[in-house]
Each structure stands twice: as C-alpha cells, then as structure tokens.
C-alpha positions in Angstrom: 0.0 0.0 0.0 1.5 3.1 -1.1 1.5 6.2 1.5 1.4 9.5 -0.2 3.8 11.9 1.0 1.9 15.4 1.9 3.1 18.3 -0.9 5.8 21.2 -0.2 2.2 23.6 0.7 0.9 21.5 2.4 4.0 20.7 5.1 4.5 24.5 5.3 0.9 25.0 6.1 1.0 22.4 8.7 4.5 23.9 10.5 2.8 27.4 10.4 -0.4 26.1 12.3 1.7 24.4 15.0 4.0 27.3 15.2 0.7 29.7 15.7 -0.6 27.1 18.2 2.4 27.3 20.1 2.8 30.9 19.9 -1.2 31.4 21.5 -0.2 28.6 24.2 3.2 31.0 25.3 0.0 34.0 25.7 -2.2 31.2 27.9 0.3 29.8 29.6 3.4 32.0 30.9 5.2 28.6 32.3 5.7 27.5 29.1 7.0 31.2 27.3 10.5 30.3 27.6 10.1 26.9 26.2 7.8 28.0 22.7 10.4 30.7 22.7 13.6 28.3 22.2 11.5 26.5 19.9 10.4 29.5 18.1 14.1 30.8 17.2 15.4 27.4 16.6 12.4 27.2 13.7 12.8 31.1 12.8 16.2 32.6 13.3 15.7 35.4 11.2 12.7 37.2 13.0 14.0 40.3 14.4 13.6 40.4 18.0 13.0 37.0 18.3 16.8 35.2 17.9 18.9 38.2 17.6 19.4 41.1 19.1 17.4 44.3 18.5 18.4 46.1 15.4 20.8 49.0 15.2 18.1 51.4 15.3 16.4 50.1 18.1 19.5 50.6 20.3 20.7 53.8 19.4 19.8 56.4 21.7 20.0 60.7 21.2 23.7 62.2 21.7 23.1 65.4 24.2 25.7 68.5 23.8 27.7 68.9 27.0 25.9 70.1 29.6 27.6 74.3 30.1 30.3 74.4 32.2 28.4 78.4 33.0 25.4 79.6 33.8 25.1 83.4 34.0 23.6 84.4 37.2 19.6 85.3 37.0 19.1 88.8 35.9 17.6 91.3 38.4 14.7 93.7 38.0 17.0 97.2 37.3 13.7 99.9 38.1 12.9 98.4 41.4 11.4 102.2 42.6 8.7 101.6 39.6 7.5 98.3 41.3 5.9 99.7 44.5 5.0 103.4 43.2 4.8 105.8 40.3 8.1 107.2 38.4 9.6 110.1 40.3 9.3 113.1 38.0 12.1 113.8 35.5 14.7 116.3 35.7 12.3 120.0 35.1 14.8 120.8 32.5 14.1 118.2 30.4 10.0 118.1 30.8 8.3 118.5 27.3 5.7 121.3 26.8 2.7 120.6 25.5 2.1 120.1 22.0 5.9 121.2 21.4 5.8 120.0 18.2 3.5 122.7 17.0 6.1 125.5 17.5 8.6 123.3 14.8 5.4 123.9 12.5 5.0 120.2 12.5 2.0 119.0 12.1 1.7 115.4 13.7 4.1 114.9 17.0 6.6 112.4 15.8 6.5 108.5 17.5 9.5 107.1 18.9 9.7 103.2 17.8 11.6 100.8 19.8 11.9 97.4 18.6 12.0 94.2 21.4 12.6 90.8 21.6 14.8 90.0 24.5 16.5 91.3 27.4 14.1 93.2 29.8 16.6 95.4 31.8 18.5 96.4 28.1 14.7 98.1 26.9 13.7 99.6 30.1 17.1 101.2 30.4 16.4 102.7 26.4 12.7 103.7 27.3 13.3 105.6 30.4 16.3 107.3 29.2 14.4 109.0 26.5 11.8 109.9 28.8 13.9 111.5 30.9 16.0 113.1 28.5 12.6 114.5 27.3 10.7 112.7 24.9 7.2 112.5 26.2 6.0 108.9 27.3 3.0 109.6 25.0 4.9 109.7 21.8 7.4 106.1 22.5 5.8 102.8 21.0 7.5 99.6 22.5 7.4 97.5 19.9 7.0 93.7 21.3 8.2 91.6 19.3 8.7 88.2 21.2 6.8 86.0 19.0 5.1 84.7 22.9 1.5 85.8 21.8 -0.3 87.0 25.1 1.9 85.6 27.3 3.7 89.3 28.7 0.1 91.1 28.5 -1.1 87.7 30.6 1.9 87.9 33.0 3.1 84.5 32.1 6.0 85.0 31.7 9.1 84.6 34.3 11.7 87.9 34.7 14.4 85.2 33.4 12.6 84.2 30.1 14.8 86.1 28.0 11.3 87.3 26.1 9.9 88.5 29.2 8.2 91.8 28.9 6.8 93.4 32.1 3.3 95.3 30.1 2.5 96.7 33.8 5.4 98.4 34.1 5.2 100.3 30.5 1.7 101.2 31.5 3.3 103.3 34.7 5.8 104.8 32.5 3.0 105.9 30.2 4.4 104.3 27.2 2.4 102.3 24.3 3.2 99.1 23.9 2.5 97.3 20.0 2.6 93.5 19.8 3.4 91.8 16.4 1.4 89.1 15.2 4.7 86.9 15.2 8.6 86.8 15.6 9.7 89.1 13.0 13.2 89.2 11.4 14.8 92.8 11.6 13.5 93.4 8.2 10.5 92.5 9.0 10.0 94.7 12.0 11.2 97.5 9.8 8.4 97.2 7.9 5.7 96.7 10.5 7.0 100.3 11.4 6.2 101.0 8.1 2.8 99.6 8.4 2.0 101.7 11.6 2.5 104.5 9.8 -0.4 103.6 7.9 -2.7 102.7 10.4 -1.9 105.6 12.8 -1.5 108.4 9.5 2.5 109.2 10.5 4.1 111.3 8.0 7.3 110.4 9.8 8.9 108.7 12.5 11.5 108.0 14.4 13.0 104.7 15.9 15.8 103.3 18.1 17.2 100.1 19.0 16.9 99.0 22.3 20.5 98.4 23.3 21.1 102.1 23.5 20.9 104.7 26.9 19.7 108.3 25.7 21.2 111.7 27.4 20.7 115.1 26.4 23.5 117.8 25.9 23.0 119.3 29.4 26.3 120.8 29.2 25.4 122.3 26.1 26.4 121.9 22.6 27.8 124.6 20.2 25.5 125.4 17.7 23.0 123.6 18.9 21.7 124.4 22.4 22.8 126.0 26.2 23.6 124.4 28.9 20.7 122.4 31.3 19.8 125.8 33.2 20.5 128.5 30.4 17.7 130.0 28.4 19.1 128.4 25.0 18.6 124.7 26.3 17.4 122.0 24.6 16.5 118.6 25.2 17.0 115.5 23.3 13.3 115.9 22.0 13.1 119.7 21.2 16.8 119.0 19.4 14.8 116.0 17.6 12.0 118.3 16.4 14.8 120.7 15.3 16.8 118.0 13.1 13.0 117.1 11.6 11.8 120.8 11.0 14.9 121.5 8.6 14.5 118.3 6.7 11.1 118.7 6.0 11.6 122.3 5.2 15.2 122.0 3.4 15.2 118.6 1.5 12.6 117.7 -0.6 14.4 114.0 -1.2 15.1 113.7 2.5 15.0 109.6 3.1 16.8 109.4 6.6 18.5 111.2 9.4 20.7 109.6 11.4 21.5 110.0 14.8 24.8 107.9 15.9 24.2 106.0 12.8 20.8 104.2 13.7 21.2 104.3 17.0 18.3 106.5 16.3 17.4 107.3 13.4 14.6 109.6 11.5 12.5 107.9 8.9 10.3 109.5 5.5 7.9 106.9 5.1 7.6 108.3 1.0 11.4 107.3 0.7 10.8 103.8 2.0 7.7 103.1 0.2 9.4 104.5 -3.3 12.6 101.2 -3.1 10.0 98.7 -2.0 10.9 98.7 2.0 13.0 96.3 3.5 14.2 93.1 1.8 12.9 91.0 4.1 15.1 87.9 2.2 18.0 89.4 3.7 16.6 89.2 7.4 19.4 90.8 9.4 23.0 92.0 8.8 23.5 93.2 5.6 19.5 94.0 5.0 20.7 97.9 6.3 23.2 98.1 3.4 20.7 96.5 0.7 18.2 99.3 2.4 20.1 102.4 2.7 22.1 101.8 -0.9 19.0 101.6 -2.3 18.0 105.0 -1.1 20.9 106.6 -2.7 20.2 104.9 -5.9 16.6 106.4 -6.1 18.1 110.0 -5.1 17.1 110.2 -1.1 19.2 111.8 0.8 20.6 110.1 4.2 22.4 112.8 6.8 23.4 112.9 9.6 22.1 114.7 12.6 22.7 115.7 16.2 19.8 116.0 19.2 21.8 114.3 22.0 24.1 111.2 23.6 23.0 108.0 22.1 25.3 105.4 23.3 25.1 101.6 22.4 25.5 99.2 25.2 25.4 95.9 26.1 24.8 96.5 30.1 22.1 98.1 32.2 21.9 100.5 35.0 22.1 98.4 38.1 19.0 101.0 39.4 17.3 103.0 36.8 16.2 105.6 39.4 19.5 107.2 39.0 18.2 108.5 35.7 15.6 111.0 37.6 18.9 112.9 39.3 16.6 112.1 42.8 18.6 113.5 45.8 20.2 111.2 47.8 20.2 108.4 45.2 22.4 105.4 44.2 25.7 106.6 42.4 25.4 105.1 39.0 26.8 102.2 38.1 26.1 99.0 35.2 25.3 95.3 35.3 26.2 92.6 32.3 23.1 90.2 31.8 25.5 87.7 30.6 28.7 88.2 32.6 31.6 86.4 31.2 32.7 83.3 33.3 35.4 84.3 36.1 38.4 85.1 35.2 41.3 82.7 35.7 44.6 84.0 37.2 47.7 84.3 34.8 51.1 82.8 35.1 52.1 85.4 37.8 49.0 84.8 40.1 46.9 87.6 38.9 43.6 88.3 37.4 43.7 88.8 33.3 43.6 92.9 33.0 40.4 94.3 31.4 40.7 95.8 27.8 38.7 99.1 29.2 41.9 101.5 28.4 40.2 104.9 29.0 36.9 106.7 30.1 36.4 109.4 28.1 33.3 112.2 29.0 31.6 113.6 25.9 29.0 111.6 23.2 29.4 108.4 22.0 32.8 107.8 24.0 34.5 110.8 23.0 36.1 114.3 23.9 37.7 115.5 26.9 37.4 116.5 30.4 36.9 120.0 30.9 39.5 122.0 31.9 40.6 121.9 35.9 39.2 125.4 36.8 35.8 125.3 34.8 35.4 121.3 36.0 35.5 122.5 39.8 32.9 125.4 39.3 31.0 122.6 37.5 31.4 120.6 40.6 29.4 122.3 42.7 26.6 122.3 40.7 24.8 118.7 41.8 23.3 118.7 38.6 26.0 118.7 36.9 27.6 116.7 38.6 25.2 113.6 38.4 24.8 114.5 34.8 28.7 113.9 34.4 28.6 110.7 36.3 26.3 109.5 33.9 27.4 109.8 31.0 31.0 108.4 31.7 29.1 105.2 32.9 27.6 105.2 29.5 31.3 105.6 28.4 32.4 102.6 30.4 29.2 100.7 29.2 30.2 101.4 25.7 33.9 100.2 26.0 32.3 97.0 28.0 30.5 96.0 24.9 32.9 97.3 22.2 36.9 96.2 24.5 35.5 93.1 26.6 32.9 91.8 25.2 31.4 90.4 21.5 28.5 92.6 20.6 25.3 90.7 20.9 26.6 88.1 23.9 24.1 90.6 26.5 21.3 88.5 24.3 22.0 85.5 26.1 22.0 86.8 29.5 18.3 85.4 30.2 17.9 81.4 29.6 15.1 80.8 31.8 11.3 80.1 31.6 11.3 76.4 30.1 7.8 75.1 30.6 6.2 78.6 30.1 4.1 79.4 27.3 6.3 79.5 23.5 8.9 78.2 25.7 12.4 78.4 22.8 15.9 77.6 24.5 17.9 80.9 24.2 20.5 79.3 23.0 18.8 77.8 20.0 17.7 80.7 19.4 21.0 82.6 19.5 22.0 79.9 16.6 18.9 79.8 14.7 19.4 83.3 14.0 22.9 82.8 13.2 22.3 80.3 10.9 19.7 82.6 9.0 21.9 85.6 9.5 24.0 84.0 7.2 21.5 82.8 4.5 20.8 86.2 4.4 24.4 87.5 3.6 24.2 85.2 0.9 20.8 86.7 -0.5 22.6 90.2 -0.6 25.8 88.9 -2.4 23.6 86.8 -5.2 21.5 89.8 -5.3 23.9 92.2 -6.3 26.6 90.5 -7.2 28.7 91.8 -4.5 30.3 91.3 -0.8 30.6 94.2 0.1 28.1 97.5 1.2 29.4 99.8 -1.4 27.5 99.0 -4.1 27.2 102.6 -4.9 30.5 103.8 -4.7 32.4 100.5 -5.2 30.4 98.5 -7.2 28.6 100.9 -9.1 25.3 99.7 -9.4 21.9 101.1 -9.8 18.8 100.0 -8.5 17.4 97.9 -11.6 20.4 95.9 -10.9 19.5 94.0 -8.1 19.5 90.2 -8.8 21.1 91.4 -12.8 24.7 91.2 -12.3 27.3 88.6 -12.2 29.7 88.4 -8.9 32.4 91.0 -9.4 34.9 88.4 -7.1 
C-alpha cells in the first residue's frame, strides 16, 4: 500500500499552524513562554527580536551636547522704585511742553519706535532714558516683538525668560506698547513700522534700537543748544524736532537722518515706500546696506544729525532711578546680563587685566574732560555733577561691549522660563538666528553680485540691478 507523501504547501501550512498554536499557548500559559520561545528561534532565526538582538536602530539612543560648564547668574529687576510706586518726575529741564511739536510747524508729533525681543533690563534702560532726557511717554511705542503671543500682557511669563516683557510696568511709565502678530526678522519689524504708519497716518517717524541709553546735551552743545539751566537749552526731543523741522523744510528727497548711525534714526515713510521697503530675504546683517544703498540709488538723501548722547550698550543700569537725578540716590553704576565666566589668574598669580583702556566724558565715548578750573565750578553744581557721572558710565558701558565683550553676547544673558508658554531655548535661538543671518548675507551677495556694502560707490550699481549682475569676485 502506497502512502502518499503530503506536498511542499501543504507541510508549510502544517508547520505554520503548529507554530501559531504554540505561539497562543506562550500567551495562555506563561510557564511555558521560555520553552515555545527556544522553539520559536530554533524554527525562525531570522525574525528580528526573536533570535537576535534588537536592530541598530532600536538601540541607538540621542547624543546630548555637553551640559555648560556656565550659567550666567539670573538677571535682576534694574527699576525696582517703579515696582511699589509711580516714576519720580524727570529732571524740570528736560520736561516737554505741550504740543511742542507745533512750534517746529509740524504737524503730527513724531512716535519714537523701539523694537524688542529680549533682554528686559536692556529696553527699560532705552525707554526711560528717553523719557527722561525729554521725549514725552505719549509719543514712545515699545514695539513687542517676542513671538510669545499674550503671554507678557497675561503675566506669564518669568523675569528670566529672555522674552519677558513686564506690560505693567510700561503702563506706569505711560508708554504704548504694540505687539506683532509673530517673531519678525529685523526686516520685517522695519516694515511693521512702516505699516504703523499707515494705520496711525504718520508722516514720519523715528525709531531706536533697544541696546542704546539716551542723554541730552545738558552741558550744552555749540551750535546747537545751552547748557541744562541757560535759556538756550534744549533737550533730546526739542533738538529732535529741530533735526525734523529742517529736513522737511530744506530737502525735498530727505530719506533718513541719522542720529549715531541708527542708533536712532529719522524715517520719511515716501522714501521707504518708493525702493520697495525692506528686503525682508536678507533678514538681518547686511539687509541695512541693501536698504540704505537703495535710497541713494533712487536719489534720497541720508544725513546725519545731532539731538543728544545716544550710546550703544550691552549692560544696564544696576537702578534705573539714577536716571531721575533724585537727591540722595544710588551713584550710577552697570550690570552685564551675561557676565563672562570668572576670570582665571595668569602665570604670575593675577587676574587677566580688562581691555577698558580709558573713560572718556563727551558723546558716544569721545572728547575730553573740561578744563581743571571750569570742571571744579561745574562741581558744585549737583546737577552737573550727576549728569557727568552719567554719562562716563555710559562711556564705560560702551567700551564694555565694544573692548570686553562680543556685541550681541548681552542677548544670552536670560535662559530661563522652560515650561512657560512659546517656551524656545535661548540658545537655540542665539544659533537659529545665526544660521539665517547667514543665509541672508548670501541673498545680498547673489543679489547684487557683490560682498561688500558699497554698491554705490564700489560697485557701481543702480537700483534695476538687483538680482542682474554677475559676482564682481
């Protein structure tokens, strides 16, 4: 009797039915796991997870960066008067008429535009030093752009979130505050000023970075105003009004005026709109050379212009209320949000020497002491005095940034608030802006087919050039 031997189909559909039986029974009965296990990999070696071990993939794990060797220390409030009252009152000298505006036959009284994303103590330091070298709280529009949403207005955000913006506080001063519908590039804030003059019917307007502290020629300025208590005095604002009367009434292609470059600068809306506004493909550096080239290629005119001490920083007044001159108050003196690590000591046992070589007294960290005779009249005068004080702490805040420091390392000196609302690490964000920094310089050279920012003068390009011309290097 012949036995038929069961086809190649039909063995594997057997095997696979007692493998699947046995695989069920290591569910029912956990006794026997081990055992339909060993059978399992000696039937299928190749199952992955079953008689090997677990893939490449499966075992690799993320590689974190080094944790910082340095934290900078958490940033204090720098206006702690404003917390538990109103501001004192500014310095009578400086106080703004009404309606000042009106006697420079202007016919709208010009906005001050600040631009924010981070660092606190760095914008309140800007905002009250313009009030108190005169420009009236009214006219300065904090512009917040944080890309947190409603978080500041909601006070939910932490003092060390570097986007932290106290709204409570700009209310006392009597400041506006504008949020953007997003984080904005630099460009792109430029031209949400530009929008705003739109929507509020600005002929003109003026704006300032936030890493700046303000002072007005109280000791006078040749050609320009008296001293603090002489009939002939002007403040920062009135000296403002000045530079904005004669361009209006002098220039009819007036584009900009610039005050310490654009420390703070004067803007014609008409100019901006006629090249198109800001590139906002070049997002940072380089976008002010694409911007202010183009002007001169459509024939506006870019000046400069004098109305007080605008000094760039990287620090802040360790107490704000030194600004209102208040009797008895603090002697002035500045804090790094992002103080460098300590110092180690040198070969012979002491500390590496600051490159801070001088303190000058005069704007923008030049010109020299007065004479000895007229500087200890001057002395008496309290005034003065604490006008003097100030401004060679804005001197030693400028060398700070400009000898010890890189320029922009104050913009890490907040790296709190994880777990708050738009939480973004501040040092992610520092790269990110890096890296798109530098896409950006890369926009402006295929642009115009040129490295440098004299594309007039070097380069010798016009404005139907742009994205025309082959690389000149």
């Amino acid at each position: 009797m012949l036995i038929s031997m069961p086809s190649p189909r039909q063995l594997l559909t057997v095997v696979s039915a007692a493998l699947a039986s046995l695989l069920i029974l290591s569910l029912i009965i956990p006794s026997s796991r081990d055992t339909v296990r060993d059978i399992v990999r000696e039937k299928l070696p190749n199952v992955p997870g079953v008689n090997n071990k677990p893939s490449e993939k499966q075992e690799q794990r993320p590689k974190y960066k080094p944790t910082p060797t340095y934290t900078p220390p958490p940033v204090k409030e720098n206006f702690p008067l404003l917390a538990t009252s109103t501001p004192p009152p500014i310095p009578k000298w400086n106080v703004p008429p009404p309606d000042l505006h009106k006697e420079y036959d202007l016919p709208v009284a010009p906005p001050l535009l600040i631009g924010f994303t981070r660092t606190w103590p760095l914008l309140q330091q800007a905002v009250v030093s313009y009030i108190t070298a005169g420009w009236p709280p009214s006219q300065i529009y904090v512009v917040e752009n944080t890309g947190v949403q409603q978080s500041n207005v909601r006070g939910k955000l932490s003092l060390q979130n570097p986007f932290y913006l106290n709204h409570a506080a700009l209310k006392k001063l009597g400041v506006n505050v504008v949020t953007t519908p997003t984080l904005l590039s630099f460009a792109q804030m430029q031209n949400f000023f530009l929008s705003l003059t739109y929507t509020h019917k600005w002929p003109y307007y003026f704006w300032s970075h936030m890493d700046v502290v303000a002072y007005a020629f109280e000791d006078g300025k040749p050609g320009l105003s008296g001293k603090y208590n002489e009939k002939t005095y002007k403040s920062l604002y009135e000296l403002a009004l000045v530079a904005l009367k004669d361009a209006r009434e002098n220039d009819d292609r007036w584009g900009i005026r610039f005050f310490a470059y654009d420390h703070l600068a004067l803007v014609n809306p008409e100019a901006f709109e006629d090249v198109g506004g800001w590139d906002t493909h070049i997002p940072y550096y380089m976008t002010d050379c694409d911007m202010h080239s183009k002007l001169i290629m459509r024939n506006w005119s870019q000046e400069n212009a004098k109305a007080g001490i605008i000094t760039d920083v990287a620090s802040a007044l360790a107490d704000l209320s030194v600004l209102y001159r208040l009797e008895g108050g603090p002697e002035p003196s500045f804090v790094d949000p992002n103080p460098p690590p300590p110092k180690k000591e040198d070969k012979e046992g002491g500390k590496q020497k600051s490159r801070i070589k001088r303190v000058c007294y005069g704007e923008e960290g030049t010109g020299p002491l007065p004479a000895d005779s007229e500087r200890r009249k001057r002395e008496e005068d309290p005034n003065w005095r604490k006008w003097r004080n100030l401004v060679i702490t804005a001197d030693k805040q400028y060398q700070h940034k400009h000898g010890d420091r890189e320029r922009n390392t104050w913009q890490l000196g907040q790296q709190g608030g994880k777990g708050e609302p738009f939480y973004y690490p501040a040092a992610g964000l520092a790269e990110a802006i890096e890296l798109v920094t530098e896409t950006g310089r890369e926009v402006f050279r295929r642009k115009w087919g040129h490295r440098g920012c004299d594309l007039v003068s070097g380069a010798h390009l016009s404005y139907d050039d742009a994205w025309m011309v082959e690389k000149d290097w």
